[in-house]
C-alpha positions as CSV (number, residue, x, y, z in Angstrom):
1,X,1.2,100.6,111.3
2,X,-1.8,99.7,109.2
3,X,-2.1,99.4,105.8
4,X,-5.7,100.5,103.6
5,X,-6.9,96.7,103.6
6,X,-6.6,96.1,107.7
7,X,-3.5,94.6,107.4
8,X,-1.1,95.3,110.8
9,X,2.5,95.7,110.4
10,X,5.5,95.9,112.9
11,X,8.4,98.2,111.5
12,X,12.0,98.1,113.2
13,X,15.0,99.3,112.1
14,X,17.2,97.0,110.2
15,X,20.0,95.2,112.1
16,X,23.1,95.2,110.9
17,X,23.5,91.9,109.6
18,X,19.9,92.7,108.0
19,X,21.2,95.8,106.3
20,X,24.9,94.3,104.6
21,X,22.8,91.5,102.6
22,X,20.4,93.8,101.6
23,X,22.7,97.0,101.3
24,X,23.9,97.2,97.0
25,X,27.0,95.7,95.8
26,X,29.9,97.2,94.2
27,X,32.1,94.1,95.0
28,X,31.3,91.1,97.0
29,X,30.1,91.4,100.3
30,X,31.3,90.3,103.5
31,X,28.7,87.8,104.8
32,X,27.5,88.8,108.0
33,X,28.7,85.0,109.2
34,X,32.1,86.1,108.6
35,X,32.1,89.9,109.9
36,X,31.6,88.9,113.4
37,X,35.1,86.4,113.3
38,X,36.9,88.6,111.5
39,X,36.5,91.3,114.3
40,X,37.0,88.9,116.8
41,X,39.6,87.4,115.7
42,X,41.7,90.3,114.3
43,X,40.7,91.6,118.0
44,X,39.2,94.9,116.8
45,X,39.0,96.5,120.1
46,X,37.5,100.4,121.2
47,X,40.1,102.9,120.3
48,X,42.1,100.7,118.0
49,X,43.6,101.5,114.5
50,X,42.8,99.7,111.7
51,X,44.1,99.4,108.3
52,X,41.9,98.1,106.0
53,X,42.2,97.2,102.3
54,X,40.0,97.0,99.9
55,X,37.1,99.1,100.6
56,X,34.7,96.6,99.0
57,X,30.8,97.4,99.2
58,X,31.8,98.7,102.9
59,X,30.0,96.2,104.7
60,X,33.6,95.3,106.3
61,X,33.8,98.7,106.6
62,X,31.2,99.3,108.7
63,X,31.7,96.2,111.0
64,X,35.0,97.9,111.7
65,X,33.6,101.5,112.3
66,X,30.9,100.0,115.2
67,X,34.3,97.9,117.1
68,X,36.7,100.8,117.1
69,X,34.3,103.1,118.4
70,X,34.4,106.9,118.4
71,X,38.0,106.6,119.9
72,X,39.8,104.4,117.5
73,X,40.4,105.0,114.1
74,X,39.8,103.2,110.1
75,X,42.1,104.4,106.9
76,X,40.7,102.1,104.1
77,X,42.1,101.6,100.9
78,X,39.8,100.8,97.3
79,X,41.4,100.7,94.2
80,X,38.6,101.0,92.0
81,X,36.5,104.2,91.9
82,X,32.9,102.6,91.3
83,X,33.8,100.6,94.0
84,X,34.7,103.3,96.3
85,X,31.5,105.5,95.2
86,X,29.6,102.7,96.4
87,X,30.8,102.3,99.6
88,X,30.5,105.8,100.6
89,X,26.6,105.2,99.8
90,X,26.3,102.3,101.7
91,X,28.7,103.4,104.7
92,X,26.4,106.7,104.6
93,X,22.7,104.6,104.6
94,X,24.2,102.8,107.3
95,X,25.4,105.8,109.5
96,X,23.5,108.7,108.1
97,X,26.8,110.1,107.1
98,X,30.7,109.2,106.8
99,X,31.8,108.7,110.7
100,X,34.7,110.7,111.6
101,X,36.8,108.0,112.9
102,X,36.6,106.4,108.7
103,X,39.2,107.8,106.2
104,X,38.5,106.4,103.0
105,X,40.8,106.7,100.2
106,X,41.1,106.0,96.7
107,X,44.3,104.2,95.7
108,X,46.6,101.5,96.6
109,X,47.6,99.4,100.0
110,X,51.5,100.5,99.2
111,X,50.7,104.3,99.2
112,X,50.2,103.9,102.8
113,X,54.0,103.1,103.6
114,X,54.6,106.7,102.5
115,X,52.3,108.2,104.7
116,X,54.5,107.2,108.1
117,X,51.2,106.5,109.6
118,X,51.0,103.2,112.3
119,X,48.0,100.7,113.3
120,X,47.6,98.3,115.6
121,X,45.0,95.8,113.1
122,X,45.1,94.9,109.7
123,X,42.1,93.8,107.9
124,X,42.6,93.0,103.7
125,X,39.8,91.6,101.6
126,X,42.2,91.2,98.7
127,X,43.1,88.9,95.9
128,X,46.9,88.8,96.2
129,X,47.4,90.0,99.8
130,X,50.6,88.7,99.8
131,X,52.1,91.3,97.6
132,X,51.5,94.2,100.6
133,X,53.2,92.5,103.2
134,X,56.4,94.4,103.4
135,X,54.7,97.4,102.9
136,X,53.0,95.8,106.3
137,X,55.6,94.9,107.9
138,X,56.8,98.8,108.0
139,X,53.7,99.9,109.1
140,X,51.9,97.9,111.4
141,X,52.9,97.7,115.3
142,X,55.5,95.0,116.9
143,X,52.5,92.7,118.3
144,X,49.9,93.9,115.6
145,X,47.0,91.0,114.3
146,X,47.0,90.7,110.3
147,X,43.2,89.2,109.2
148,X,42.8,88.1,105.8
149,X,39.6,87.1,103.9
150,X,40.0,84.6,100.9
151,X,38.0,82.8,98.9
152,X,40.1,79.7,97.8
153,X,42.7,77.4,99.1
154,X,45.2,78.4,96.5
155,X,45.0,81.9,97.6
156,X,45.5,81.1,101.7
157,X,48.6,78.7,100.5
158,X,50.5,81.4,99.2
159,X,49.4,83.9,101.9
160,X,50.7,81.8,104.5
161,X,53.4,80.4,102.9
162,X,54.4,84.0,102.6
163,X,53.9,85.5,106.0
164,X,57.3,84.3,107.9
165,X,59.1,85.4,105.5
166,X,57.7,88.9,105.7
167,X,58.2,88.3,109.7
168,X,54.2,87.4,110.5
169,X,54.2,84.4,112.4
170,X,51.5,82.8,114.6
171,X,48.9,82.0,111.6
172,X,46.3,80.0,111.7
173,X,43.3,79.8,108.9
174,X,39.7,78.5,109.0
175,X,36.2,78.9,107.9
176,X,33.2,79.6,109.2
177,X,29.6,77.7,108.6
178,X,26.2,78.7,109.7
179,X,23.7,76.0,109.8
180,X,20.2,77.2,111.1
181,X,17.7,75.1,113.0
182,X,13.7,74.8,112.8
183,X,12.5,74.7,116.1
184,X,8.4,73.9,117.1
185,X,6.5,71.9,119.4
186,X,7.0,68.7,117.8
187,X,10.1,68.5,116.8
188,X,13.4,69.8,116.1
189,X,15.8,69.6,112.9
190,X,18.6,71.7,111.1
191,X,17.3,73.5,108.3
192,X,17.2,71.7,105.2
193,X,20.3,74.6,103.5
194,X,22.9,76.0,105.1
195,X,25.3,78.9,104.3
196,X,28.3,76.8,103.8
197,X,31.7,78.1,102.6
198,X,32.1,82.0,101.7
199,X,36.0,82.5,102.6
200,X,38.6,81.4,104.4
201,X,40.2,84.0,107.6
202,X,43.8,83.8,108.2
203,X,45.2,85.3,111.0
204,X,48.9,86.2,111.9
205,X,50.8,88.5,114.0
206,X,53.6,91.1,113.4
207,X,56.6,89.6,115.1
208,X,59.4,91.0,113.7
C-alpha cells in the first residue's frame, strides 16, 4: 500500500493481543499478559466447557472462545446491560459474528444453578467471587479448575480463605509481570517501564 505522498505501508491483521488493548471498554479489560495464564492455568482445553462470569469488555471472552474450539462450549454471565452490549460488539469485531460455541447472557452467576447445566472450567472476573461458590460447587464437575482474576490482596484473602469450605481445595495464587527488552547491536537492556501488577489469578479445583 501507498499513500498520495510516496509513503509505503505494510497492513496485517491485528493479532489478538493487538486487538483487546485497542478493542473499546465497557469494563476493564483483561491484559493480554494475563489472558494467556488464565487459559493455561484454568487448563482451557479443545472441547471443554466453560463457565464464565462476568462478561466484561469480552476480551476474556474471546481468549476463551479461540481454546475451546468449535467443539467445546462458553455460557457467560454479565450483570450489567451496557456492559453486555459492549461485549457483543467487541466479541463480533473480533470474530465477524457471535461464534456458536458462546452463549452470552444477561443476568446473574446464581441463575446458572437453575439451569442443571455442568462445565468442566470456571473462569470469574468478579468483585466478590466468593459469594457464587456454592452455586459452584453444584455445578461444576468433581475434578473441575476454578480461575479467578483479582485486583487486590484483600479480595484473594477472602477468596481463598473461602474455597475449602465450599470444598475447592488445591489453590494457589500469583501474578504475572511483563518486562520487555531493547535489543541492538550494541547493547542490550530491559526497557526502561514495564507492565507491572494488573491482578492476581487464583486457581483451585472442585474436590468435593
Amino acid at each position: 500500500m501507498e499513500t498520495a505522498s510516496g509513503m509505503v505501508l505494510t497492513a496485517f491483521r491485528p493479532r489478538f493481543a493487538d486487538y483487546a488493548l485497542k478493542m473499546k471498554r465497557g469494563a476493564q479489560v483483561v491484559y493480554p499478559k494475563d489472558l494467556g495464564p488464565i487459559v493455561t492455568y484454568a487448563d482451557i482445553y479443545p472441547g471443554a466447557r466453560v463457565l464464565e462470569a462476568g462478561t466484561g469488555s469480552g476480551a476474556l471472552t474471546i481468549a476463551l472462545c479461540r481454546a475451546v474450539g468449535r467443539d467445546g462450549s462458553i455460557v457467560s454471565y454479565e450483570l450489567r446491560d451496557e456492559h453486555h452490549a459492549q461485549a457483543v460488539l467487541n466479541i463480533e469485531g473480533m470474530f465477524g459474528k457471535i461464534p456458536d460455541q458462546l452463549d452470552l447472557r444477561v443476568g446473574d452467576l446464581a441463575d446458572v444453578g437453575r439451569t442443571g447445566e455442568w462445565f468442566d472450567r470456571c473462569v470469574l472476573d468478579l468483585p466478590e467471587p466468593w459469594g457464587p461458590l456454592e452455586t459452584l460447587r453444584g455445578t461444576l464437575e468433581p475434578g473441575a479448575v476454578l480461575c479467578a482474576y483479582l485486583p487486590t490482596t484483600v479480595q484473594v484473602q477472602q477468596l481463598v480463605l473461602a474455597l475449602p469450605s465450599h470444598g475447592f481445595l488445591h489453590i494457589e495464587t500469583f501474578e504475572v509481570l511483563r518486562r520487555a527488552w531493547h535489543v541492538t547491536e550494541r547493547s542490550i537492556r530491559p526497557e526502561h517501564r514495564m507492565i507491572g501488577h494488573t491482578g492476581f489469578l487464583t486457581i483451585a479445583r472442585r474436590t468435593s
